[in-house]
MARROVEX-926491 format. One record per residue: residue in one letter; residue number from 1; x, y, z of N, C-alpha, C in turn. Coordinates in steps of 0.1 Angstrom, whole numbers, plus 5000, padded with zeros to 4 digits. Example, Ala and Ser with C-alpha at 12.3 -4.5 7.8 and 13.67 -1.06 7.14 Angstrom:
<rs>
[r "A" 1 [5132 4943 5078] [5123 4955 5078] [5132 4967 5078]]
[r "S" 2 [5128 4978 5071] [5137 4989 5071] [5129 5000 5079]]
</rs>
This chain:
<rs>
[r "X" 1 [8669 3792 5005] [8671 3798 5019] [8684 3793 5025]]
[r "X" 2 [8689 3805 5032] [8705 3798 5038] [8700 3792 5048]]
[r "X" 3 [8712 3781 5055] [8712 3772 5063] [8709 3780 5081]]
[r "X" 4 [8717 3791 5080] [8719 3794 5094] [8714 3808 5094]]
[r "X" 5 [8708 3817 5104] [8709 3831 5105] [8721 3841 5102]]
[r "X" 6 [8734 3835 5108] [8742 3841 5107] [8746 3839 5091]]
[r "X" 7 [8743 3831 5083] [8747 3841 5065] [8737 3850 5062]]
[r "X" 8 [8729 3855 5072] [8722 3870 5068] [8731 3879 5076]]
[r "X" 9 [8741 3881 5085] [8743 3893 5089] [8755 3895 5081]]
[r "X" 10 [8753 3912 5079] [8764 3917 5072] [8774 3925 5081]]
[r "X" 11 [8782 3934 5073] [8793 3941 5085] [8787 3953 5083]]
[r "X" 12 [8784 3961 5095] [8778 3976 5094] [8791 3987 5092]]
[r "X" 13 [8787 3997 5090] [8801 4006 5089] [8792 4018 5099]]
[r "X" 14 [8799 4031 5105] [8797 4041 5108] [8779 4047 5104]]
[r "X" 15 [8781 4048 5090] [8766 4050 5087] [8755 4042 5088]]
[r "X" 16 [8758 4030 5090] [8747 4023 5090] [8741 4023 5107]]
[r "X" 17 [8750 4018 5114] [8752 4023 5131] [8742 4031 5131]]
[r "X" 18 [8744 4047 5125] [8738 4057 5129] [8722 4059 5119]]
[r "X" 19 [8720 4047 5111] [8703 4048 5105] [8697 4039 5115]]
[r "X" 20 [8705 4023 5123] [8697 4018 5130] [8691 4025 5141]]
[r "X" 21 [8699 4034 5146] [8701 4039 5160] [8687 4053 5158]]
[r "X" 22 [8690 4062 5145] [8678 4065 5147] [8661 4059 5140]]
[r "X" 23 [8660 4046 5142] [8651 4039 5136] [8647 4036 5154]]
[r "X" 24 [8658 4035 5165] [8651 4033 5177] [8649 4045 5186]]
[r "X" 25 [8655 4059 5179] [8645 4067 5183] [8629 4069 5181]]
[r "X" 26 [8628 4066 5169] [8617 4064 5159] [8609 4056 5168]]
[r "X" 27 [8611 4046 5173] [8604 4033 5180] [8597 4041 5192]]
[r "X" 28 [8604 4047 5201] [8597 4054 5211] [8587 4061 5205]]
[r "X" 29 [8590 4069 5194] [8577 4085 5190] [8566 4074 5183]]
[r "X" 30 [8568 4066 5175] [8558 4056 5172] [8548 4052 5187]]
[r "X" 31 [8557 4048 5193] [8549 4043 5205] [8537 4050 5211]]
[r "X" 32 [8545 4063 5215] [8539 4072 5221] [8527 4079 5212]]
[r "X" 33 [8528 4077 5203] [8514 4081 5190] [8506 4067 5190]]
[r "X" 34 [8512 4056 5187] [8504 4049 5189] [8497 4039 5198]]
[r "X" 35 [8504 4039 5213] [8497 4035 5220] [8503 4022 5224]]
[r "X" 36 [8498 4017 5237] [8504 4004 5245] [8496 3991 5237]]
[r "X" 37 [8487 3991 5225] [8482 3978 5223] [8497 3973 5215]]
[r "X" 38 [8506 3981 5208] [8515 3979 5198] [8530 3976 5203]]
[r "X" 39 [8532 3965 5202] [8547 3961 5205] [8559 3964 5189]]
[r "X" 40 [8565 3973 5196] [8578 3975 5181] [8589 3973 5186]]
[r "X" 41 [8595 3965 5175] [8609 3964 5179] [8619 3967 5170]]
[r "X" 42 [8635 3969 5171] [8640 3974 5160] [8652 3962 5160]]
[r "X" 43 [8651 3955 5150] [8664 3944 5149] [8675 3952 5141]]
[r "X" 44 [8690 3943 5145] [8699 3945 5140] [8704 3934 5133]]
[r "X" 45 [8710 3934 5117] [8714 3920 5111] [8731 3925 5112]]
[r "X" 46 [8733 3935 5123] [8750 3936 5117] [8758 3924 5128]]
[r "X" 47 [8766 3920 5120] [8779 3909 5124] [8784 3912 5140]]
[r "X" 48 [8780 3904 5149] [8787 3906 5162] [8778 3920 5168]]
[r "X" 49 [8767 3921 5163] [8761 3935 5170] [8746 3923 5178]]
[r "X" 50 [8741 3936 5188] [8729 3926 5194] [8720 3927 5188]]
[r "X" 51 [8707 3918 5186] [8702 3912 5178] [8690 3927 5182]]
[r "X" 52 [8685 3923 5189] [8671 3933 5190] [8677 3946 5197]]
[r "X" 53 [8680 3956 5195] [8686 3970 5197] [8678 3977 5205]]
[r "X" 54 [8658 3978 5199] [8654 3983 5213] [8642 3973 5207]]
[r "X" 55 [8631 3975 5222] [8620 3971 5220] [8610 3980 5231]]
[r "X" 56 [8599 3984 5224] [8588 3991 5233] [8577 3979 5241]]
[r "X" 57 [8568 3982 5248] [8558 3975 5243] [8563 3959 5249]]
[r "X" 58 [8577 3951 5255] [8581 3940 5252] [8571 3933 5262]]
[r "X" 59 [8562 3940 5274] [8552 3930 5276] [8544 3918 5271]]
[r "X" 60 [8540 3919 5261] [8526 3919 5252] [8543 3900 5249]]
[r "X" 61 [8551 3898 5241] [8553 3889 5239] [8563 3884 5252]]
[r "X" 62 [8571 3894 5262] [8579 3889 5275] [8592 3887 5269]]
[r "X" 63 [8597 3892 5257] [8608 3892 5248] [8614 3904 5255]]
[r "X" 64 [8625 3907 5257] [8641 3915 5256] [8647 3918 5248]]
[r "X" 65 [8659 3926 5253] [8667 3935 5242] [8677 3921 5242]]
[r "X" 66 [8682 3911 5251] [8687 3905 5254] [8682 3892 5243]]
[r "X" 67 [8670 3888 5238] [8663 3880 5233] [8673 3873 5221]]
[r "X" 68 [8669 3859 5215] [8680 3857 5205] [8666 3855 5190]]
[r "X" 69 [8668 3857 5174] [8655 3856 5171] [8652 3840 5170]]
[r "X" 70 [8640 3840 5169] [8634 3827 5164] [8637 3819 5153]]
[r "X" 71 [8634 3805 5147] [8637 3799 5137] [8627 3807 5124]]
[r "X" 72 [8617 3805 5124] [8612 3816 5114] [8615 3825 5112]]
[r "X" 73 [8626 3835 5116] [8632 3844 5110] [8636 3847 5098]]
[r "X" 74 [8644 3834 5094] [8651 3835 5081] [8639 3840 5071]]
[r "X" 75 [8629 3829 5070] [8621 3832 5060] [8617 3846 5059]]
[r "X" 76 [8611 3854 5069] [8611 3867 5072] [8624 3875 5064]]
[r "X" 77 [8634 3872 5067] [8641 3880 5060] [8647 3874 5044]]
[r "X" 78 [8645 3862 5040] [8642 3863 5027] [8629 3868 5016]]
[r "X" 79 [8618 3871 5024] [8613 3875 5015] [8613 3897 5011]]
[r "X" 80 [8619 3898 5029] [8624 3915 5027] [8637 3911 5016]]
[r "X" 81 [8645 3905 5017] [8656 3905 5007] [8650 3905 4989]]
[r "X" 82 [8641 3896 4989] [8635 3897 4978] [8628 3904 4971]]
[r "X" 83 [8622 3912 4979] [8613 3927 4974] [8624 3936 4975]]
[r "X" 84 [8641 3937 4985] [8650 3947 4977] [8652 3944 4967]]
[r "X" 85 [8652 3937 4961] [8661 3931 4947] [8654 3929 4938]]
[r "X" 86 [8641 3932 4938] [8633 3933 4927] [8624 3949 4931]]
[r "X" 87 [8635 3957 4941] [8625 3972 4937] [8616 3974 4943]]
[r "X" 88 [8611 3964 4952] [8598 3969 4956] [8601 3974 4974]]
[r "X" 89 [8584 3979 4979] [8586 3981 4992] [8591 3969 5004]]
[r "X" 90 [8600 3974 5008] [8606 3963 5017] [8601 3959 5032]]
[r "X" 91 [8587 3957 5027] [8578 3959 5039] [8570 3940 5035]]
[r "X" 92 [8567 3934 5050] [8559 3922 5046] [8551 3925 5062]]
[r "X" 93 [8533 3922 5055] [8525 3921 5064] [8521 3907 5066]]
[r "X" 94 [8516 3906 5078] [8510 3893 5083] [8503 3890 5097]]
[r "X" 95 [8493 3878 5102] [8494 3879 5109] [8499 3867 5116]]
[r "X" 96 [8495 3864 5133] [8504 3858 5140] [8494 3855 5148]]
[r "X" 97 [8496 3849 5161] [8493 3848 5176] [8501 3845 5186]]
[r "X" 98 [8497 3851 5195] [8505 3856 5208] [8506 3841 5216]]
[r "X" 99 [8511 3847 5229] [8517 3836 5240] [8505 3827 5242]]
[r "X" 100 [8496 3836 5247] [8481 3833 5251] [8470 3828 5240]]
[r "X" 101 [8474 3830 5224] [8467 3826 5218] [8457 3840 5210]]
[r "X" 102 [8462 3851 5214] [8452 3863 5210] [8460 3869 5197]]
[r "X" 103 [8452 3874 5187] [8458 3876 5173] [8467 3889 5172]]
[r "X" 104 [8475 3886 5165] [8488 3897 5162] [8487 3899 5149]]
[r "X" 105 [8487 3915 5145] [8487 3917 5134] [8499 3926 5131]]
[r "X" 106 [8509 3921 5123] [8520 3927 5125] [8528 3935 5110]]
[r "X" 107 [8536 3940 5109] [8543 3942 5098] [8556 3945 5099]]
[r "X" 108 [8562 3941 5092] [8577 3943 5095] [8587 3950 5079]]
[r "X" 109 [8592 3960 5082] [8599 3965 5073] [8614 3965 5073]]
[r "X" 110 [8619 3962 5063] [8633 3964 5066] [8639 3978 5061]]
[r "X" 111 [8651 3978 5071] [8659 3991 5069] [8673 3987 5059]]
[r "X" 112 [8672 3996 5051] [8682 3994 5038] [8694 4006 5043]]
[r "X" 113 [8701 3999 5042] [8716 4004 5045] [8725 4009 5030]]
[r "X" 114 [8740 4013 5035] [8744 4016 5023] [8754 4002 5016]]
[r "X" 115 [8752 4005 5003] [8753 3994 4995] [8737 3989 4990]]
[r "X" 116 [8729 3990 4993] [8713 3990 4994] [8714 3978 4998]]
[r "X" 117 [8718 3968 5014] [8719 3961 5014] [8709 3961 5034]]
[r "X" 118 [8703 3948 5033] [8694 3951 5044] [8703 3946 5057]]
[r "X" 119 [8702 3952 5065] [8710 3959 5076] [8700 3957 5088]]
[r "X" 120 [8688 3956 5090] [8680 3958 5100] [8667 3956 5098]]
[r "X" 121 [8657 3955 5106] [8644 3953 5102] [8635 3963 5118]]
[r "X" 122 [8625 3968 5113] [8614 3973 5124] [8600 3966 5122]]
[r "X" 123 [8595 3961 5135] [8585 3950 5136] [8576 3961 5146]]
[r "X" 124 [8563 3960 5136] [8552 3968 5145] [8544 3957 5144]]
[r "X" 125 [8538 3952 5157] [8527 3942 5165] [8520 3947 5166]]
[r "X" 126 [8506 3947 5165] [8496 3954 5171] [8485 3936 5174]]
[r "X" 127 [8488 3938 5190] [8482 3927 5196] [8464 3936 5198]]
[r "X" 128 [8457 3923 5188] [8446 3927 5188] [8433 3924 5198]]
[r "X" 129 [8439 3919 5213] [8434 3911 5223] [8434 3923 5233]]
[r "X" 130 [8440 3934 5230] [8445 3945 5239] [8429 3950 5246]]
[r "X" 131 [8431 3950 5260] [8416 3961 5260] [8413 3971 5257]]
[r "X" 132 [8401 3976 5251] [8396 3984 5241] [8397 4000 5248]]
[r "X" 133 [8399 3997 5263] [8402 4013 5268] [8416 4015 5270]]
[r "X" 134 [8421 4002 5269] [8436 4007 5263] [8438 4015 5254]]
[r "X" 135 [8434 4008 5242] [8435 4017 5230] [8430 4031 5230]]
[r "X" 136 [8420 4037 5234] [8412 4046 5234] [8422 4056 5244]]
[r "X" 137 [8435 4056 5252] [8437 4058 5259] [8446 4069 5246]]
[r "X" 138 [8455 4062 5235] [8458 4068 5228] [8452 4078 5218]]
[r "X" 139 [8439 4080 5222] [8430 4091 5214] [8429 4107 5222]]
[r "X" 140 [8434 4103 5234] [8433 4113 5244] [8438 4124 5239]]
[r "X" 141 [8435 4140 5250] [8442 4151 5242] [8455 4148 5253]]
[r "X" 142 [8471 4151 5243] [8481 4148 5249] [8473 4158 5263]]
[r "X" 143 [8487 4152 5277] [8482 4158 5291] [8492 4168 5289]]
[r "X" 144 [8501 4178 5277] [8508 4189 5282] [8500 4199 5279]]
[r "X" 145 [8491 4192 5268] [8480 4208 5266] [8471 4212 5270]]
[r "X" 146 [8464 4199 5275] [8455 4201 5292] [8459 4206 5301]]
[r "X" 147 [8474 4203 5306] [8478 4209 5318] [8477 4224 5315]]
[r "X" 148 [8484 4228 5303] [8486 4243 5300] [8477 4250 5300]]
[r "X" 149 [8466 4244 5296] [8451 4258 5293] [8449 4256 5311]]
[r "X" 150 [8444 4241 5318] [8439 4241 5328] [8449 4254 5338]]
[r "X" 151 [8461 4253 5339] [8468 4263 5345] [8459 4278 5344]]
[r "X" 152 [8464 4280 5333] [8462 4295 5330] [8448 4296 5334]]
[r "X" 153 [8436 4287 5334] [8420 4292 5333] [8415 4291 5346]]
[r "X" 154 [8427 4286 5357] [8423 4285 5370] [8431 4297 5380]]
[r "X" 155 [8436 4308 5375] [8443 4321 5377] [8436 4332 5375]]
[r "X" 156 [8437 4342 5382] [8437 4357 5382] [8440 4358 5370]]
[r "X" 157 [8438 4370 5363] [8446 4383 5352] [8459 4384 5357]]
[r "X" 158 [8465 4389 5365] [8476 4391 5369] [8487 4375 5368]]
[r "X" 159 [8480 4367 5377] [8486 4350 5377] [8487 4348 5361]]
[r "X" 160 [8477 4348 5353] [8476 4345 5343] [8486 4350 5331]]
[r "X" 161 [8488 4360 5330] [8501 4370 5326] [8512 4363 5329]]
[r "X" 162 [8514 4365 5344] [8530 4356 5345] [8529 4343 5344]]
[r "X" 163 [8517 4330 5345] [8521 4316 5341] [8520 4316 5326]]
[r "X" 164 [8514 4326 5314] [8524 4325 5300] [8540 4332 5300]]
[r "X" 165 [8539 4342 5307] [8551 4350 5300] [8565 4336 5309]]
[r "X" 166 [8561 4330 5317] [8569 4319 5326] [8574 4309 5315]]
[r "X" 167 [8558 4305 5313] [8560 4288 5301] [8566 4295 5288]]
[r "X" 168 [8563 4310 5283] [8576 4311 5270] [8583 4313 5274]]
[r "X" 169 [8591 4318 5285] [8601 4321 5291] [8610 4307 5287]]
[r "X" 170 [8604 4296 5293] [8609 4283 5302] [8617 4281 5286]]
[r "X" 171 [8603 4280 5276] [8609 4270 5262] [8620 4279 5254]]
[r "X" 172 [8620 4290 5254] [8630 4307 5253] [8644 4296 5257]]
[r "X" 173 [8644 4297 5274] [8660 4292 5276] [8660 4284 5272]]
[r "X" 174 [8651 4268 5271] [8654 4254 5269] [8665 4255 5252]]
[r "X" 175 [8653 4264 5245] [8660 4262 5233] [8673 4272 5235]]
[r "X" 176 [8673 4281 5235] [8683 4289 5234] [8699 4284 5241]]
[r "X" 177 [8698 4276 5252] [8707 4268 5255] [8713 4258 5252]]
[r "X" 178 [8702 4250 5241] [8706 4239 5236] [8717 4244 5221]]
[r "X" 179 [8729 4238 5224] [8740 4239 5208] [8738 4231 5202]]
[r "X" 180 [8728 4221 5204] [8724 4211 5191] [8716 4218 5182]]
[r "X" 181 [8710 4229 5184] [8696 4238 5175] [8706 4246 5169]]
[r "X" 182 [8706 4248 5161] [8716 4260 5151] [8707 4269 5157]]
[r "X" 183 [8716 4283 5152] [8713 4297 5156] [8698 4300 5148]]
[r "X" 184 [8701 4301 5139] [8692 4307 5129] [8678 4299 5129]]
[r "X" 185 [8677 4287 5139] [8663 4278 5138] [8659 4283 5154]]
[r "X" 186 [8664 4285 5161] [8661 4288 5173] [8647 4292 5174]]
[r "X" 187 [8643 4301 5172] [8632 4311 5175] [8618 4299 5171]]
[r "X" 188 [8626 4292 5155] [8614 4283 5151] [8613 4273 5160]]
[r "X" 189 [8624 4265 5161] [8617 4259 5175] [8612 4260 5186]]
[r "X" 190 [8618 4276 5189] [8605 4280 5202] [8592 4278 5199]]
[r "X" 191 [8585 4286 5188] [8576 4286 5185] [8570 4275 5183]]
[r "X" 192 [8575 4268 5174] [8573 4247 5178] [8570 4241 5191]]
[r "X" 193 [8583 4243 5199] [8571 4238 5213] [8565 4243 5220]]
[r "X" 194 [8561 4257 5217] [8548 4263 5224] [8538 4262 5215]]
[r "X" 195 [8536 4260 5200] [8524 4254 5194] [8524 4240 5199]]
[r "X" 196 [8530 4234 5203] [8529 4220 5207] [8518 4217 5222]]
[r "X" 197 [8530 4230 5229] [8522 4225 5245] [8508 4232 5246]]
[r "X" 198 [8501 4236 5235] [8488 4244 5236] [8490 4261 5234]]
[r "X" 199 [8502 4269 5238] [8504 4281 5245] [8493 4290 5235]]
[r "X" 200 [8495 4284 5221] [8490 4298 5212] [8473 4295 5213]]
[r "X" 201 [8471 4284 5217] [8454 4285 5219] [8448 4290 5229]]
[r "X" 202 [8456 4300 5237] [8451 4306 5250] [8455 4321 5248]]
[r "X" 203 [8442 4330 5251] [8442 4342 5247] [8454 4352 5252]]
[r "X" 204 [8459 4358 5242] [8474 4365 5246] [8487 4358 5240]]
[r "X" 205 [8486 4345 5238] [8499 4338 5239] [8506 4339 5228]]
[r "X" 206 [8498 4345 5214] [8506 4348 5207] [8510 4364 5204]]
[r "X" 207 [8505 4375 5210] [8513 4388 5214] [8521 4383 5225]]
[r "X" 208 [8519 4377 5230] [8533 4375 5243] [8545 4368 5240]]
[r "X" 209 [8545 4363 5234] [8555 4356 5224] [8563 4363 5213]]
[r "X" 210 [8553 4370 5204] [8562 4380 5198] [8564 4387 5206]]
[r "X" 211 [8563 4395 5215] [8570 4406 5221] [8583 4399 5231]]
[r "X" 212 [8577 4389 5237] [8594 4379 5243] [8605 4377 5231]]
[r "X" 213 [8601 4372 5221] [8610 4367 5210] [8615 4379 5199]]
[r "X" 214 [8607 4389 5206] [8610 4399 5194] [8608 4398 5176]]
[r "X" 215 [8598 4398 5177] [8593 4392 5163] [8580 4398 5165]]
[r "X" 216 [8578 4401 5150] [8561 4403 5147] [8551 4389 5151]]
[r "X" 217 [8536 4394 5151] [8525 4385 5154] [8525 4381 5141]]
[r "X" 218 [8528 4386 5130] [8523 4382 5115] [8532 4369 5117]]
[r "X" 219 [8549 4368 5117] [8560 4357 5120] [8552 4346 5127]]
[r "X" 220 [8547 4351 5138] [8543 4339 5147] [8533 4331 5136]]
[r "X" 221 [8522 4338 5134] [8509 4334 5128] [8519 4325 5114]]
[r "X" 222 [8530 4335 5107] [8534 4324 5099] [8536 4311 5098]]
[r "X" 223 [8542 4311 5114] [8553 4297 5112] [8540 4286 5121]]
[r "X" 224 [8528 4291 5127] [8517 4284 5133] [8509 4275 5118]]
[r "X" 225 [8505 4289 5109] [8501 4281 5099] [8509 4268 5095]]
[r "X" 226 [8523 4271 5089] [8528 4262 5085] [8533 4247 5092]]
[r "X" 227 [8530 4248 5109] [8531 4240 5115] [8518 4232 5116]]
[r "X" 228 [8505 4236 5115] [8498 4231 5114] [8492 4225 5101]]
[r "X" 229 [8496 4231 5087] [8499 4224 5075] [8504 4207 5074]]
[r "X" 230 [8519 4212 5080] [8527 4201 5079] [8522 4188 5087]]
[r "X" 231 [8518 4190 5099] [8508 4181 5106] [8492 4181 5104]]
[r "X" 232 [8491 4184 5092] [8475 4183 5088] [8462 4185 5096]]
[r "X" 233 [8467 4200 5108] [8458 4201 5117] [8453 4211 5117]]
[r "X" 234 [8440 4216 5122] [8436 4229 5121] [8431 4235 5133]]
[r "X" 235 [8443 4231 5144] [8443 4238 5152] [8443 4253 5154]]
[r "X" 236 [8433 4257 5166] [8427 4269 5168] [8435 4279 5172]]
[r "X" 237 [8442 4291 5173] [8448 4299 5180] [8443 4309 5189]]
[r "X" 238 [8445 4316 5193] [8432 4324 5204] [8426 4336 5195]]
[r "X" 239 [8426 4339 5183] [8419 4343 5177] [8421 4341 5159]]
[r "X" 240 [8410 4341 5156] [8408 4339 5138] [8415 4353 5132]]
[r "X" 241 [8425 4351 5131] [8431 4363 5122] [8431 4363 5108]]
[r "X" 242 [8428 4374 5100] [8429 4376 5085] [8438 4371 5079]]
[r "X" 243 [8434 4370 5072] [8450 4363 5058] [8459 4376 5061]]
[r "X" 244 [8470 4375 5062] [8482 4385 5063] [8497 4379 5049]]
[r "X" 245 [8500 4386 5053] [8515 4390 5041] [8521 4383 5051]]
[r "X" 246 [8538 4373 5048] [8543 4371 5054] [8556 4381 5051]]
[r "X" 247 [8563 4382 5068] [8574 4391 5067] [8586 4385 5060]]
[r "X" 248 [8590 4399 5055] [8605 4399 5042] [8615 4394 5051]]
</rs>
């Protein structure tokens, strides 16, 4: 084992910068799926960079982005150095205890940079002392797809009509405005985050959609299946439609 932390940091370049950085985007959507019992943080081993880059969750230990690490570190990161270098997953689990004494069951993976050299580590905590309706809080149905049926089921026919053709409308410009979406994905991400906010499980929402986006119902129903595929869900759309052909 080296003497000091600093003979683990290496020098990052441009690409490495930009795998940390989306490792703490990653940290929020983790969070947000998993819930407030879980503290994650995203370290940085590059030379002259700050040590902890982000942290969710930093209640649970009262640590900062500001924080410096602890002496048990090193060992931590010689044993991820040692499962790179023999191949394996560069993941070590364990557990721990908190400020207060309540169990932490944690895991920590390192992020392999280029050179296949480790560059960074992400630490997911799951403080097991957490209250139990905490947790349970993350089982909930997200509140954008609640909000969206509740809307539409507390409306007239008429109301009803204009608060869908409104909400595709809304996700229509969001994407269409955005130059980060290439041309040719556009339509799919519409369709993306109105399968997301509930729209297509409310009766009409998917003829209203193809006729806004100009596309067939068959397209819609295409790119629904496949989104629900890829997320292993078998969410309902407002009606059970036949197997269909997809369009040329």
């Amino acid at each position: 084992m080296k003497d000091n932390l600093e003979d683990y940091l290496v020098k990052l370049n441009d690409t490495d910068r930009k795998l940390i950085s989306s490792y703490c985007t990653m940290c929020d959507c983790l969070s947000s799926y998993l819930g407030g019992a879980y503290e994650i943080v995203v370290h940085s081993l590059g030379s002259g960079e700050q040590f902890i880059q982000k942290i969710v969750n930093g209640s649970h230990s009262g640590r900062s982005e500001t924080d410096s690490p602890d002496s048990g570190f090193r060992t931590l990161l010689e044993q991820l150095r040692a499962r790179i270098r023999h191949r394996d997953l560069p993941v070590v689990y364990y557990y721990n205890k908190d400020r207060n004494g309540g169990m932490v069951k944690s895991a920590s993976i390192g992020i392999v940079g280029t050179g296949n050299k480790l560059i960074g580590i992400i630490c997911l905590n799951c403080y097991l002392s957490t209250p139990f309706a905490e947790v349970l809080e993350s089982f909930t149905v997200p509140a954008n797809i609640v909000d969206v049926k509740s809307r539409y089921l507390a409306v007239n026919n008429n109301g009803y009509d204009t608060i869908l053709s409104e909400t595709i409308n809304s996700a229509k410009d969001d994407v269409m405005s955005d130059p980060d979406i290439p041309y040719k994905l556009k339509k799919k991400e519409i369709i993306r985050r109105l399968h997301d906010s509930g729209v297509f499980q409310i009766k009409g929402g998917v003829a209203m959609c193809a006729e806004i986006l100009g596309v067939t119902i068959t397209t819609i129903y295409m790119h629904i299946r496949n989104l629900n595929a890829a997320n292993g869900s078998t969410q309902h759309t407002d009606k059970q439609e036949e197997p269909i052909k997809q369009d040329k």
